[in-house]
N, C-alpha and C positions, 0 to 999 in steps of 0.2 A: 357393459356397453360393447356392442359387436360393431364391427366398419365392414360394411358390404365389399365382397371383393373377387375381382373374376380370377378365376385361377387360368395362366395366361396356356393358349395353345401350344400345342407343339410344333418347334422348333421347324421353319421349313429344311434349313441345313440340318439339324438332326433326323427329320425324315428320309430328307436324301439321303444323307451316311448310312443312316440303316439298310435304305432299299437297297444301295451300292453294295454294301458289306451281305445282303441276301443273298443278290444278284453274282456275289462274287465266289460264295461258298459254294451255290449251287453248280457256278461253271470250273471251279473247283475240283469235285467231284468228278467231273468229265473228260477234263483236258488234258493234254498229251503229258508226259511225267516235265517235257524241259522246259512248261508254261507252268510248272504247278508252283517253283522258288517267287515267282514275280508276282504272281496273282496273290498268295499265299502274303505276300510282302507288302502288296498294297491293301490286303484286310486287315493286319497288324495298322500298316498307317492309319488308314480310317479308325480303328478301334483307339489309338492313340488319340485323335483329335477327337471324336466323341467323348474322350475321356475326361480331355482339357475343359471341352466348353460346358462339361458337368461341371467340374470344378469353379467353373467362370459363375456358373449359374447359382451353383450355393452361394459364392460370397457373395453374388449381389442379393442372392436375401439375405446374409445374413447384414448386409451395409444396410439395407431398409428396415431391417429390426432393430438394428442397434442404433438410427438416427431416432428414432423414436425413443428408446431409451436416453440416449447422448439429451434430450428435452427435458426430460424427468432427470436427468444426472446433473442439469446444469442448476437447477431449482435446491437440490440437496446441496449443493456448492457452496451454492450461495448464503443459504440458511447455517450451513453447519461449520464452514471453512470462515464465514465473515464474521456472523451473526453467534456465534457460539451454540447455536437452539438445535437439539437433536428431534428432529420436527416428526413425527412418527403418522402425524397427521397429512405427510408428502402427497402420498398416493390415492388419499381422499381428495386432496385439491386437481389433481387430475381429472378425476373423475368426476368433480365441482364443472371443470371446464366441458369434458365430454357431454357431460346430462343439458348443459347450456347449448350447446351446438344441435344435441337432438332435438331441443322445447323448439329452440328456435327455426329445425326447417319443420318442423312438426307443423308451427305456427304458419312459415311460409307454403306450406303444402294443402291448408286448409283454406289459409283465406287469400292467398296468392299464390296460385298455383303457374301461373305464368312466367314468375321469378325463381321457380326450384332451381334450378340449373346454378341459379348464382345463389344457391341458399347456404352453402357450406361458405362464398367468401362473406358472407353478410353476417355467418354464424363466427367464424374464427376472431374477429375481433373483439365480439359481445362475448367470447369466453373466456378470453383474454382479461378483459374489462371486470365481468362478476368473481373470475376467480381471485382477481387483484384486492375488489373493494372487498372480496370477504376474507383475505389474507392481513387486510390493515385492521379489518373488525378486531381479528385472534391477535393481529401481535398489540391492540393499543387494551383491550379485553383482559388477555391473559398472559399470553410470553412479555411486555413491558416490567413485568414485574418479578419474572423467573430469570432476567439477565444474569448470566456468571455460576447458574446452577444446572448442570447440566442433567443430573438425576430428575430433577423436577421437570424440567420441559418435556425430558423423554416422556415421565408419566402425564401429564397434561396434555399432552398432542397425540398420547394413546388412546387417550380418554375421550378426546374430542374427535378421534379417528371413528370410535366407534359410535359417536351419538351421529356423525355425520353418513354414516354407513346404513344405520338404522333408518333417518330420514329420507334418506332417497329411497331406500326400501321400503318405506310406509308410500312416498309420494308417486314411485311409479312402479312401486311390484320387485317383484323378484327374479324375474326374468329378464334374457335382457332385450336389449334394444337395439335396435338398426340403424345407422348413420349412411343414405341412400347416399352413393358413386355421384358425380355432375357428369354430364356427358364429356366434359373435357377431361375426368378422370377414368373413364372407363374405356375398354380395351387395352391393347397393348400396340408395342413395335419391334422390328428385331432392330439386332446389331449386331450386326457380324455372327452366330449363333447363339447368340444372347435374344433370349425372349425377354420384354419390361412390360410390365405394366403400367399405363399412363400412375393411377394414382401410388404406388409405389416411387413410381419416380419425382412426383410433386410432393411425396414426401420429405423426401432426401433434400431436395431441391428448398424446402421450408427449413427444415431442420440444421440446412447450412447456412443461409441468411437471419438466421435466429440466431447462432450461434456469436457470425462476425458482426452481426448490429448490438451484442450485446457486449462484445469484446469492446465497440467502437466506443461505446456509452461509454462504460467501465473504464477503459484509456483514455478518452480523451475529449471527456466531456467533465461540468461540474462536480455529477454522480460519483466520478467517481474518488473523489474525498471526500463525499459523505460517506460511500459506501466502503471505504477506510475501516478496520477495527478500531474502536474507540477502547480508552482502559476499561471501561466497566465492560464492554464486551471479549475485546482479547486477554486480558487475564482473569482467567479460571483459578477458582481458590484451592491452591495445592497445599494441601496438610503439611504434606512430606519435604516442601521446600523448606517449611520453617525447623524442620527436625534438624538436629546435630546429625554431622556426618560420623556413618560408621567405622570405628577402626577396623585394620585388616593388620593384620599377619604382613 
C-alpha cells in the first residue's frame, strides 16, 4: 500500500541563500582584498543557516515518519503491555485498515466521483471500524483462549499474519496500490525555511489527537478498568518462580 505524495518544492529561503551565497562567491573573487574578511564572513553565515534549516528539515520528516509509527506503537502497547498477546499479526491489521481506505475511495471514485475530495475522511473511520470488528473476530476466535501463554500467541498471530497476507494478495494482486492526496492534503507551505507538506502535516496532526483521545479514554473513562490487567492476563506462568532459590558462595 503506497500514499500518493508530493515531494514538497524548494525552499524559497533556501533558494535565496544559495543565490546570495553564489552571488557572493562570485564578488568574492573580485573585490578589493579589505572587502574580502566581510563578504567571505557573510557566506560562512549564510552556509551556517542553510545548514540549520537542513537540519530543521530532516526532523520534520523524520517527526512525520515516526507519527505514523507512534499509531502502530500504540496498538503493540496495548496488545502486548495490557493484554499479554505477542500479536505478530500487528502489521497485518494495518494493512487490514489501509486495503479498507483504498476499497473505499476506490468505491467513492467510481460511483461518486463528486465526493473524492472527502473520500479519505469517509475512508478513515470505515478503517478504523473493519479493522476493529476483525480484531474482536481473532481475539474471541483464537487469542481468548491463548491467555497467559505467550509462546503460543506469538505462533498463532504468525500464522494468521500470513494467511492474512496471502488474502489480500489473492484479492487485490501484488502490487501495490495508491491512496489518491484530497486537495486539502496536497501541496505544501513554508515556515520560516521549512517546506511542509499539507498531508505530512494532517498526519502529525492525526497522529496526536489519536494519541490524547486514547490517553483520555484510558484515564478517565470506564475503559479504563476494563482495560486494567486482569490475573489471567497479567501473570504470566513463570517456571522459574516456583524453583528453589540458588545458593551462592
Amino acid at each position: 500500500m503506497r500514499r500518493a505524495e508530493e515531494r514538497p518544492p524548494s525552499r524559497p529561503s533556501s533558494r535565496g541563500g544559495r543565490d546570495s551565497i553564489t552571488l557572493l562567491t562570485t564578488v568574492l573573487a573580485t573585490s578589493p582584498d579589505a572587502l574580502k574578511p566581510q563578504i567571505q564572513a557573510a557566506i560562512d553565515a549564510l552556509n551556517q543557516t542553510q545548514a540549520a534549516w537542513s537540519v530543521a528539515q530532516n526532523i520534520w520528516y523524520g517527526v512525520s515518519l515516526g507519527s505514523v509509527l507512534l499509531l502502530a506503537a500504540i496498538g503493540l502497547a496495548i496488545t502486548f503491555g495490557v493484554m499479554g498477546v505477542i500479536n505478530m499479526a500487528h502489521g497485518e491489521m494495518v494493512m487490514l485498515g489501509a486495503y479498507t481506505t483504498f476499497t473505499v475511495q476506490e468505491i467513492i471514485r467510481r460511483s461518486f466521483p463528486a465526493m473524492l475530495d472527502w473520500s479519505l475522511a469517509i475512508a478513515l473511520p470505515l478503517a478504523f471500524l473493519v479493522t476493529a470488528l476483525i480484531g474482536i473476530a481473532i481475539e474471541r476466535g483464537i487469542i481468548r483462549w491463548l491467555y497467559g501463554r505467550a509462546l503460543e500467541t506469538l505462533l498463532a498471530t504468525w500464522g494468521l499474519s500470513l494467511i492474512l497476507q496471502q488474502a489480500i494478495r489473492t484479492t487485490y494482486g501484488p502490487t501495490n496500490k495508491e491512496v489518491a492526496n484530497p486537495t486539502w492534503m496536497s501541496g505544501s507551505f513554508d515556515l520560516g525555511g521549512l517546506a511542509i507538506t499539507w498531508n505530512r502535516f494532517w498526519i502529525v496532526i492525526f497522529a496526536v489527537v489519536v494519541f490524547f483521545a486514547l490517553l483520555a479514554v484510558l484515564k478517565r473513562t470506564r475503559w479504563a478498568c476494563r482495560c486494567a490487567p486482569s490475573p489471567r492476563t497479567a501473570a504470566w506462568p513463570r517456571p522459574w518462580a516456583s524453583a528453589p532459590p540458588s545458593s551462592t558462595p
